[in-house]
Biopython code that builds the backbone (N, CA, C, O; Angstrom):
import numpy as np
from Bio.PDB.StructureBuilder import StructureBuilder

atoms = [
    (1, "UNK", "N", (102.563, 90.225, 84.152)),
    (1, "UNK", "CA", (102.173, 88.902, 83.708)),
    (1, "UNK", "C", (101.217, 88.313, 84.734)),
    (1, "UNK", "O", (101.455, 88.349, 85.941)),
    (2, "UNK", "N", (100.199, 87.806, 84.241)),
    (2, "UNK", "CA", (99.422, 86.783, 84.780)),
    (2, "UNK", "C", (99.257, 85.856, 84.698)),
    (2, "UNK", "O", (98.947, 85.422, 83.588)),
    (3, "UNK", "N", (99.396, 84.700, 86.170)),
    (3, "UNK", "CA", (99.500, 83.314, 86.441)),
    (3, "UNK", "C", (98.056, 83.103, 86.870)),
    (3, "UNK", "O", (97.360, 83.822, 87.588)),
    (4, "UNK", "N", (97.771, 81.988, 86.285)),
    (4, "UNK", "CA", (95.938, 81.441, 86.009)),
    (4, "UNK", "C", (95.987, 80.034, 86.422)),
    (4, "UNK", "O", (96.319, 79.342, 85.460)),
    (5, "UNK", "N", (95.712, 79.107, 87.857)),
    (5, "UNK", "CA", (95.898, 77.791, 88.418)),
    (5, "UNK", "C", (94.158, 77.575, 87.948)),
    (5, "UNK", "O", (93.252, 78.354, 88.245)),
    (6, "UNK", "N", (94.060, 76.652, 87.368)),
    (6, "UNK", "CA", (92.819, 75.719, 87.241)),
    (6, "UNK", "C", (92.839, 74.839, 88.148)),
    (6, "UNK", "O", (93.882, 74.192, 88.056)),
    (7, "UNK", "N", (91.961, 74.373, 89.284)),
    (7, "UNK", "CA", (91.980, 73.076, 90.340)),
    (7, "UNK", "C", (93.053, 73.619, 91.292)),
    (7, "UNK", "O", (94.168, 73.981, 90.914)),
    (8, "UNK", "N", (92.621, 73.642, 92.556)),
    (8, "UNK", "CA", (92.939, 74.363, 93.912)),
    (8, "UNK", "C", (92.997, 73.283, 95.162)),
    (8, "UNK", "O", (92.679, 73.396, 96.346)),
    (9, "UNK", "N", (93.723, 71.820, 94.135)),
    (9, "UNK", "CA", (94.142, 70.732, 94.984)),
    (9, "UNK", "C", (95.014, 70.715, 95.611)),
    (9, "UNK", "O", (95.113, 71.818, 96.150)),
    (10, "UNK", "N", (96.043, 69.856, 95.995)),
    (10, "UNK", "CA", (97.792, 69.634, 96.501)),
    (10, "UNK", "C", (98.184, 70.657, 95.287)),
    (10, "UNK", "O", (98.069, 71.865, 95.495)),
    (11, "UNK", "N", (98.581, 70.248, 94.194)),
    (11, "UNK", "CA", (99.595, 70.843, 93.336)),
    (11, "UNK", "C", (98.947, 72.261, 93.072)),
    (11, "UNK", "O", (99.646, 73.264, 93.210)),
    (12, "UNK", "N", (97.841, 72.344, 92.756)),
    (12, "UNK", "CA", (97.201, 73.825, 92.866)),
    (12, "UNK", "C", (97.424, 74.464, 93.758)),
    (12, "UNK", "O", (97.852, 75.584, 93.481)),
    (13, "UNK", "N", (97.298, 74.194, 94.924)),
    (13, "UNK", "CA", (98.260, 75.147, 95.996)),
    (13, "UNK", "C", (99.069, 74.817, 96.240)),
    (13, "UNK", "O", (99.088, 74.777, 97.470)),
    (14, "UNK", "N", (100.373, 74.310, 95.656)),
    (14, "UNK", "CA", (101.436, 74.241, 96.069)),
    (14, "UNK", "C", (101.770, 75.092, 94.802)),
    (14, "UNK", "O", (102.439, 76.109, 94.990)),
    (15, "UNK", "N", (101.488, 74.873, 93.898)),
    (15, "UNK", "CA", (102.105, 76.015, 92.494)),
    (15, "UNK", "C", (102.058, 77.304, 93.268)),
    (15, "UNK", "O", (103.025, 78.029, 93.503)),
    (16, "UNK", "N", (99.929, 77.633, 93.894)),
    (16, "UNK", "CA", (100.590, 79.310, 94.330)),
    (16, "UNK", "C", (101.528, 79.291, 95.087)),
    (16, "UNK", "O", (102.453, 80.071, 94.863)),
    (17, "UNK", "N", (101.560, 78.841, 95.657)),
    (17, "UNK", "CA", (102.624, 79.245, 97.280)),
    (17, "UNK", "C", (104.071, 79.213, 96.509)),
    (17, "UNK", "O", (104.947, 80.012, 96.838)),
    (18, "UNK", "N", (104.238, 78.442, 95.673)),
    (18, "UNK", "CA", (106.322, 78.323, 95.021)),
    (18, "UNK", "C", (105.790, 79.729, 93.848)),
    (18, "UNK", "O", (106.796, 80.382, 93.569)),
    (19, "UNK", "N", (104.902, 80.130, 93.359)),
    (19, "UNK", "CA", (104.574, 81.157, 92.376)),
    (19, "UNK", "C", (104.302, 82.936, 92.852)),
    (19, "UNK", "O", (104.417, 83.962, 92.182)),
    (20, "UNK", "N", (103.982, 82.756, 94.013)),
    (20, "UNK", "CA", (103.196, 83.923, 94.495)),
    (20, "UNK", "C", (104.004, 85.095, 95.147)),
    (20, "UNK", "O", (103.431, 86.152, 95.413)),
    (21, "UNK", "N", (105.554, 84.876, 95.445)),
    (21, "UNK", "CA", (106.950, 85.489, 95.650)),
    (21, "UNK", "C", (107.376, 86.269, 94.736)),
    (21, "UNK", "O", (108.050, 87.280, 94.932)),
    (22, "UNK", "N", (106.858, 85.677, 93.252)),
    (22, "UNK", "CA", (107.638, 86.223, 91.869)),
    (22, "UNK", "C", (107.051, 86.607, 91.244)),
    (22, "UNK", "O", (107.514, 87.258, 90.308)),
    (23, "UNK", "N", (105.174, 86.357, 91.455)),
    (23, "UNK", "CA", (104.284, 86.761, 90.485)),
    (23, "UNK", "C", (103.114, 87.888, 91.354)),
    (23, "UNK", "O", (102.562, 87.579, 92.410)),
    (24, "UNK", "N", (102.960, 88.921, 90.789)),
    (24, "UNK", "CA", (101.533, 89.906, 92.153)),
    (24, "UNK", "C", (100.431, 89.525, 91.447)),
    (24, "UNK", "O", (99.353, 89.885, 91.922)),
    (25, "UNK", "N", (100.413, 88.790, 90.274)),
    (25, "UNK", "CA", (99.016, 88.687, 90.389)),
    (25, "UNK", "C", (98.414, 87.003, 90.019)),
    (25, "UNK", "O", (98.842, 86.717, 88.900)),
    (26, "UNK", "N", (97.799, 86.150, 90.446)),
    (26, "UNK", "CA", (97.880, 84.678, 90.329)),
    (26, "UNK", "C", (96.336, 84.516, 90.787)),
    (26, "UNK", "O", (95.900, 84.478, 91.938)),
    (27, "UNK", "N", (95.673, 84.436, 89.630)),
    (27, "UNK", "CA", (94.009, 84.124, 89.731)),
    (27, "UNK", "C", (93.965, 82.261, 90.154)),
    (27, "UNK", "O", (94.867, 81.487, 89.832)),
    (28, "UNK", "N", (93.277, 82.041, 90.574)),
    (28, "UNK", "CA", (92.686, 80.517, 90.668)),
    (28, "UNK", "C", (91.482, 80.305, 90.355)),
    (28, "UNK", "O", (90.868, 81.370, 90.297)),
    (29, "UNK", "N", (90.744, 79.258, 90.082)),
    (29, "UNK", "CA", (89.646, 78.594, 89.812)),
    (29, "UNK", "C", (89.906, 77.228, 90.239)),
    (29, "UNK", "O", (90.967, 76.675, 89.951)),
    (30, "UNK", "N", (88.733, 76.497, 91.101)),
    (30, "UNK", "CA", (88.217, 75.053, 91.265)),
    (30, "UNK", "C", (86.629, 74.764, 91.383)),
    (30, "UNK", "O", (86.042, 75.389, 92.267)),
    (31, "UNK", "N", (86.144, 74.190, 90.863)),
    (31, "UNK", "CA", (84.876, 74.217, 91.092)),
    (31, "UNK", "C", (84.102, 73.544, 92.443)),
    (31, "UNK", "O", (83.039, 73.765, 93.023)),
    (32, "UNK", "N", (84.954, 72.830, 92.574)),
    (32, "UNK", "CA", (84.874, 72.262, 94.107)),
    (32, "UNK", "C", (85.235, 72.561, 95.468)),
    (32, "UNK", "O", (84.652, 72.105, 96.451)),
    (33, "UNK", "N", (86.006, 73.175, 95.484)),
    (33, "UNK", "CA", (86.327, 73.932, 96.390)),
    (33, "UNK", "C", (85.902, 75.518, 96.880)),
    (33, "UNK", "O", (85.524, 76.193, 95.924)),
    (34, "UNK", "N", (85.898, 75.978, 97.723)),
    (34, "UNK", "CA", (85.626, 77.391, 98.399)),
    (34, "UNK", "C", (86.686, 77.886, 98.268)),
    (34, "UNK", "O", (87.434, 77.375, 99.101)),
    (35, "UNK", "N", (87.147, 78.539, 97.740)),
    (35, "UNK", "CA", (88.294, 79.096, 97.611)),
    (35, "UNK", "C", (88.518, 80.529, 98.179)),
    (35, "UNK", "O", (89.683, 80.822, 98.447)),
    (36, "UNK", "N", (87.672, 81.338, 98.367)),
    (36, "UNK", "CA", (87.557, 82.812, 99.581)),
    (36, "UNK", "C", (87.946, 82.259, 100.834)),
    (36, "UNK", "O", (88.551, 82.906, 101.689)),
    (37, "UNK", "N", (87.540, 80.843, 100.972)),
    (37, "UNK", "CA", (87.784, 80.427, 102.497)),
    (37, "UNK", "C", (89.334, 79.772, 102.706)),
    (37, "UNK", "O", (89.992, 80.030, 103.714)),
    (38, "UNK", "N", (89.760, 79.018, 101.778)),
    (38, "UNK", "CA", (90.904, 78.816, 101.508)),
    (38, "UNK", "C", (92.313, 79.274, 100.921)),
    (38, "UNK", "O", (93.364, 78.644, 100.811)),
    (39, "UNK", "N", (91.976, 80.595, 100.578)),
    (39, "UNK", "CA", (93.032, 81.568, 99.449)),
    (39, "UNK", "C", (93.845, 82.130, 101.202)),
    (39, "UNK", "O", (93.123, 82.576, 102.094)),
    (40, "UNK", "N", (94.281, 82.087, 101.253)),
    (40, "UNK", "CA", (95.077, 83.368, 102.819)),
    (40, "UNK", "C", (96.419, 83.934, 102.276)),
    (40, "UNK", "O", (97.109, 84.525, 103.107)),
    (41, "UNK", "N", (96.947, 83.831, 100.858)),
    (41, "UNK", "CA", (97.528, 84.678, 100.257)),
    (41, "UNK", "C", (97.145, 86.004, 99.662)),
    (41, "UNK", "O", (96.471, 85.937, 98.634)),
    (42, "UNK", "N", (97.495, 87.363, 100.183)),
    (42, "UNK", "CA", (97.081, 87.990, 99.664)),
    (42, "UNK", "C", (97.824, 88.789, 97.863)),
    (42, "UNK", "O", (97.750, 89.949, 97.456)),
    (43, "UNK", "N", (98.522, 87.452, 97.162)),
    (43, "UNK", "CA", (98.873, 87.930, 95.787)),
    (43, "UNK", "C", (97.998, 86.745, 94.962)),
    (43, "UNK", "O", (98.165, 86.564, 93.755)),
    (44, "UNK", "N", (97.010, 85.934, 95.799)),
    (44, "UNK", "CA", (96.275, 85.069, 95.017)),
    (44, "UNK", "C", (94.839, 85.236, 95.742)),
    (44, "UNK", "O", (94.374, 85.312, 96.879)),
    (45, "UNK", "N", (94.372, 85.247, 94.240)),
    (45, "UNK", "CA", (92.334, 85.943, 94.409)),
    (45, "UNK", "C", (92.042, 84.304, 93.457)),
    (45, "UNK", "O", (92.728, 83.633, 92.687)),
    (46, "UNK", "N", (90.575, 84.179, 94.067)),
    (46, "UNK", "CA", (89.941, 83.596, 93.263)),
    (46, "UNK", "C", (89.318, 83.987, 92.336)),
    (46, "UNK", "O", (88.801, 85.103, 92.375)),
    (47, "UNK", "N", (89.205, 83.213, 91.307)),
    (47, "UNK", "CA", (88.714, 84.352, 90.224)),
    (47, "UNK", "C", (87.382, 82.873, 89.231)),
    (47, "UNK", "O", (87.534, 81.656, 89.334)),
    (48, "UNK", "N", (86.629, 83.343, 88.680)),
    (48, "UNK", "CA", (85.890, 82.646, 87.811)),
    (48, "UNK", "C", (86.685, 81.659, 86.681)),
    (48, "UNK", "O", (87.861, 81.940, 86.446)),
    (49, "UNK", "N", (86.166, 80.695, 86.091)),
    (49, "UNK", "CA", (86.858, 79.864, 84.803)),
    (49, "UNK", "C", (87.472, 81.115, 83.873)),
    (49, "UNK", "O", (88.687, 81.308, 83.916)),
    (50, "UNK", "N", (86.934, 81.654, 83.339)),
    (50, "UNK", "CA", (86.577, 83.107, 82.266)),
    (50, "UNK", "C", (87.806, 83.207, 82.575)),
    (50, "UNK", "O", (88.742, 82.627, 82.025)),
    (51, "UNK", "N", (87.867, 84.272, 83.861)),
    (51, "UNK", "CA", (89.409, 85.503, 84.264)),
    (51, "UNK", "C", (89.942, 84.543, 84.155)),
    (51, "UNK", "O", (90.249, 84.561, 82.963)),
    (52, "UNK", "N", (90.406, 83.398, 84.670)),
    (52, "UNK", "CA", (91.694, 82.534, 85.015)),
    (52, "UNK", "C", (91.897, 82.243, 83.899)),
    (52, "UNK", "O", (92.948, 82.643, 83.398)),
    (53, "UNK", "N", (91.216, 81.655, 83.312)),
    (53, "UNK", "CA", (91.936, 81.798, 81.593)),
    (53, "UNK", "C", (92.182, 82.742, 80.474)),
    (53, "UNK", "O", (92.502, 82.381, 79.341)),
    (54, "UNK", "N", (92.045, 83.744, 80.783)),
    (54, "UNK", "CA", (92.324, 84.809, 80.268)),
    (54, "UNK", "C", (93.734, 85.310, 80.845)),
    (54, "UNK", "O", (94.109, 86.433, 80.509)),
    (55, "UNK", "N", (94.496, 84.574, 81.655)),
    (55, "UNK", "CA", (95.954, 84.672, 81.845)),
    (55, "UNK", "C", (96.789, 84.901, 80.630)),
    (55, "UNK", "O", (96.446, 84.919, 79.448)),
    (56, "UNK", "N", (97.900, 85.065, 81.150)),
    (56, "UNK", "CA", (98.898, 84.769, 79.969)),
    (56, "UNK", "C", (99.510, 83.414, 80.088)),
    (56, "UNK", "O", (99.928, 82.896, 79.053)),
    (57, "UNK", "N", (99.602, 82.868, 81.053)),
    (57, "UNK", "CA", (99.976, 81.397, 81.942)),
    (57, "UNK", "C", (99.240, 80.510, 82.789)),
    (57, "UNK", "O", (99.246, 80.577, 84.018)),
    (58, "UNK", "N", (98.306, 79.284, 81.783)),
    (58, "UNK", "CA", (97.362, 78.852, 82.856)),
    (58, "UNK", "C", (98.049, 77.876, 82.980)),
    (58, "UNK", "O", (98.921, 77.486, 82.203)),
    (59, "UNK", "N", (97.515, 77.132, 84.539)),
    (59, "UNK", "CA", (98.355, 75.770, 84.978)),
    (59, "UNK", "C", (97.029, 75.263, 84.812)),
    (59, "UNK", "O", (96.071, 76.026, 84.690)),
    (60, "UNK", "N", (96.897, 73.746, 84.798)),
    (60, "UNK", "CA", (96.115, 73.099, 85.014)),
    (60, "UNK", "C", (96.056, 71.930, 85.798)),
    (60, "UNK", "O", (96.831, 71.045, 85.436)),
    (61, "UNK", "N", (95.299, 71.669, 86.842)),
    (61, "UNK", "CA", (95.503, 71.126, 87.781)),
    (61, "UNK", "C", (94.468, 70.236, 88.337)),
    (61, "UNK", "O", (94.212, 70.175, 89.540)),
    (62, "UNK", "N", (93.740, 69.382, 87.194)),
    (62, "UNK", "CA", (92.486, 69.047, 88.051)),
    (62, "UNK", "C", (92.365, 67.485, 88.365)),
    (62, "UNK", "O", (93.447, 66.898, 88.388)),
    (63, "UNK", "N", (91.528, 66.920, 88.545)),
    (63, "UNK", "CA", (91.470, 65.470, 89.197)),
    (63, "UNK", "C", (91.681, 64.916, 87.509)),
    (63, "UNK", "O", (91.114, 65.319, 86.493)),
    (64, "UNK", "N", (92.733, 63.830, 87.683)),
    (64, "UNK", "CA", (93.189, 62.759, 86.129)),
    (64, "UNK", "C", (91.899, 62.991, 85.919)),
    (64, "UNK", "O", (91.730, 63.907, 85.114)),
    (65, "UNK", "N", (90.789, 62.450, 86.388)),
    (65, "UNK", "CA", (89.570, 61.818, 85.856)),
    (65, "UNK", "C", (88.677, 62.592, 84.886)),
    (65, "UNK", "O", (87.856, 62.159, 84.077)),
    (66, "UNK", "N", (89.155, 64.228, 85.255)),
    (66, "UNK", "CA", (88.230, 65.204, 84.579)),
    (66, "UNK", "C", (89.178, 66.373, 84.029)),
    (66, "UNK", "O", (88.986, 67.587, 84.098)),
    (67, "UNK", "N", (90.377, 65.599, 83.400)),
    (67, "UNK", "CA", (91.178, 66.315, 82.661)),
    (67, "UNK", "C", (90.635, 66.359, 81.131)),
    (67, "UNK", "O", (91.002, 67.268, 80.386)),
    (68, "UNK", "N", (89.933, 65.556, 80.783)),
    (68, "UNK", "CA", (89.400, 65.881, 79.662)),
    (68, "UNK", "C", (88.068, 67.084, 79.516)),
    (68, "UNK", "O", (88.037, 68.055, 78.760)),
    (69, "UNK", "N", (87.202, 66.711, 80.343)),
    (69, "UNK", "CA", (86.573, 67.449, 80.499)),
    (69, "UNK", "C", (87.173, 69.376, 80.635)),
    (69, "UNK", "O", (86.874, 70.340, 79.931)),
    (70, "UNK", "N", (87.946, 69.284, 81.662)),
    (70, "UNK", "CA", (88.729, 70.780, 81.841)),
    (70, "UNK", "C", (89.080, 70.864, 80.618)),
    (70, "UNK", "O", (88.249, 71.399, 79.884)),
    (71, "UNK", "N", (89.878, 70.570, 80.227)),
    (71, "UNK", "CA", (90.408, 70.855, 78.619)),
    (71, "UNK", "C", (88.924, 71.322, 77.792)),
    (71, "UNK", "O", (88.543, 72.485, 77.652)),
    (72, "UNK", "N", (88.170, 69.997, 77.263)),
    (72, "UNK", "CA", (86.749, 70.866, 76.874)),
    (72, "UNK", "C", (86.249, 71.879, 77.270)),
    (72, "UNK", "O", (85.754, 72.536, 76.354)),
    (73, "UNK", "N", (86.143, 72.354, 78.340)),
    (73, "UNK", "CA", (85.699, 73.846, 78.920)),
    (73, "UNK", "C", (86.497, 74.900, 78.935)),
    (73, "UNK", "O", (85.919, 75.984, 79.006)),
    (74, "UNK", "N", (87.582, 74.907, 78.891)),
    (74, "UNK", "CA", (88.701, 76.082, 78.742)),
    (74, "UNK", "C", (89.112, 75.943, 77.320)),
    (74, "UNK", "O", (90.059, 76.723, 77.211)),
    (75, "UNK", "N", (88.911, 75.372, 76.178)),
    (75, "UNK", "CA", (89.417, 75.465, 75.124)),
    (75, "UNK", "C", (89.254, 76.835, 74.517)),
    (75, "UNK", "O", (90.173, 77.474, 74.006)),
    (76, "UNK", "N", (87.979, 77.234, 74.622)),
    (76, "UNK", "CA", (87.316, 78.556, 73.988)),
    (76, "UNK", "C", (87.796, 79.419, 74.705)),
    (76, "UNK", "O", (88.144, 80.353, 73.982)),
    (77, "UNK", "N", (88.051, 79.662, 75.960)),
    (77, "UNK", "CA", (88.317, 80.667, 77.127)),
    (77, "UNK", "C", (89.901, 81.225, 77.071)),
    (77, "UNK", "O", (90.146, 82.312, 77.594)),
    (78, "UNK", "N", (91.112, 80.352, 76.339)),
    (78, "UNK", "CA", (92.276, 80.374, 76.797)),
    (78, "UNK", "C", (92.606, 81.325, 75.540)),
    (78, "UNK", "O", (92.099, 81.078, 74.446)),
    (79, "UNK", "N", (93.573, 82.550, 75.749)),
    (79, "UNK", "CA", (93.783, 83.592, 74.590)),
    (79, "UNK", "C", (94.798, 82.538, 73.767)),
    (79, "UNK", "O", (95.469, 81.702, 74.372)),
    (80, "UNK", "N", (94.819, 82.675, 72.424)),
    (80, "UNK", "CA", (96.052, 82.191, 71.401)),
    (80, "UNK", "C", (97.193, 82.024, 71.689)),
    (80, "UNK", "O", (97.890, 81.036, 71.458)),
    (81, "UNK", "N", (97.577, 83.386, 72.437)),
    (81, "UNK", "CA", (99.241, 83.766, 72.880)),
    (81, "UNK", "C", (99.354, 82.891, 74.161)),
    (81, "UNK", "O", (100.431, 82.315, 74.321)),
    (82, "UNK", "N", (98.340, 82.710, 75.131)),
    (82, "UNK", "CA", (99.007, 82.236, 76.253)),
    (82, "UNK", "C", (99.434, 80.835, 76.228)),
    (82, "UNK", "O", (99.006, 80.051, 75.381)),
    (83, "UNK", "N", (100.297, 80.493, 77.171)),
    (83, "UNK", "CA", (101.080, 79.123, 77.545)),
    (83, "UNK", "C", (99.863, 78.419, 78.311)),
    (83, "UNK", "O", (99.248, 79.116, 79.118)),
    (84, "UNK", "N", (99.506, 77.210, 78.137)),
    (84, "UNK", "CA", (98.841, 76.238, 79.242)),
    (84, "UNK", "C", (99.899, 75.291, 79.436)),
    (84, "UNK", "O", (100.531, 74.678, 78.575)),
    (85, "UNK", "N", (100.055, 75.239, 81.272)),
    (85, "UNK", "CA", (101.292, 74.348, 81.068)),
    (85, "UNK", "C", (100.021, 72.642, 82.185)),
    (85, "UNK", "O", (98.957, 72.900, 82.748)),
    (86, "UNK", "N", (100.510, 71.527, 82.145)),
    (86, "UNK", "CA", (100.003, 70.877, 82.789)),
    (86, "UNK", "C", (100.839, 69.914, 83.285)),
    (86, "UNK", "O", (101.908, 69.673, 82.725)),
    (87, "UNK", "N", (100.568, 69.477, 84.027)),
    (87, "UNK", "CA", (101.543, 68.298, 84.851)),
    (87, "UNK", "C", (101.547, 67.212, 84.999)),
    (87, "UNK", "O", (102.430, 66.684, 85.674)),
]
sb = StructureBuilder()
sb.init_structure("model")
sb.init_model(0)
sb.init_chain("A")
sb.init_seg("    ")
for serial, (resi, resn, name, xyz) in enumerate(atoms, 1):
    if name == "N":
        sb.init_residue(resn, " ", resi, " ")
    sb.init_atom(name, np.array(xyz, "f"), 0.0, 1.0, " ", f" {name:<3s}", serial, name[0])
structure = sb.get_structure()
């Protein structure tokens, strides 16, 4: 199974770090952030919008302000079967 974090804020890295024990593989995406420079888990890669939603389990995690927006851009990207969970 694959875990897919959208936004690589507080709760975006706090999901990997409580997720990354139970899951080997946990893509991320933020557009704002550097995330090669910030990932130092090695069961979490950064990965493009595309892969991360192509999970079976995306979180979503981005600033209130541009939760609509995220939603508009991952609508097309996210498979049928998978769960989007948000917080």
């Amino acid at each position: 199974m694959e875990i897919g974090i959208v936004g690589y804020g507080q709760m975006g890295k706090f999901m990997a770090s409580l997720l990354s024990p139970l899951f080997a593989d946990i893509k991320c995406y933020d557009p704002k952030h550097n995330l090669e420079k910030e990932i130092k888990n090695p069961n979490v890669t950064f990965s493009t919008l595309k892969e991360t939603c192509l999970c079976d389990i995306v979180f979503l995690f981005p600033p209130i302000s541009e939760f609509r927006q995220c939603c508009q851009s991952i609508s097309r990207l996210i498979q049928p079967e998978a769960i989007v969970v948000e917080s």
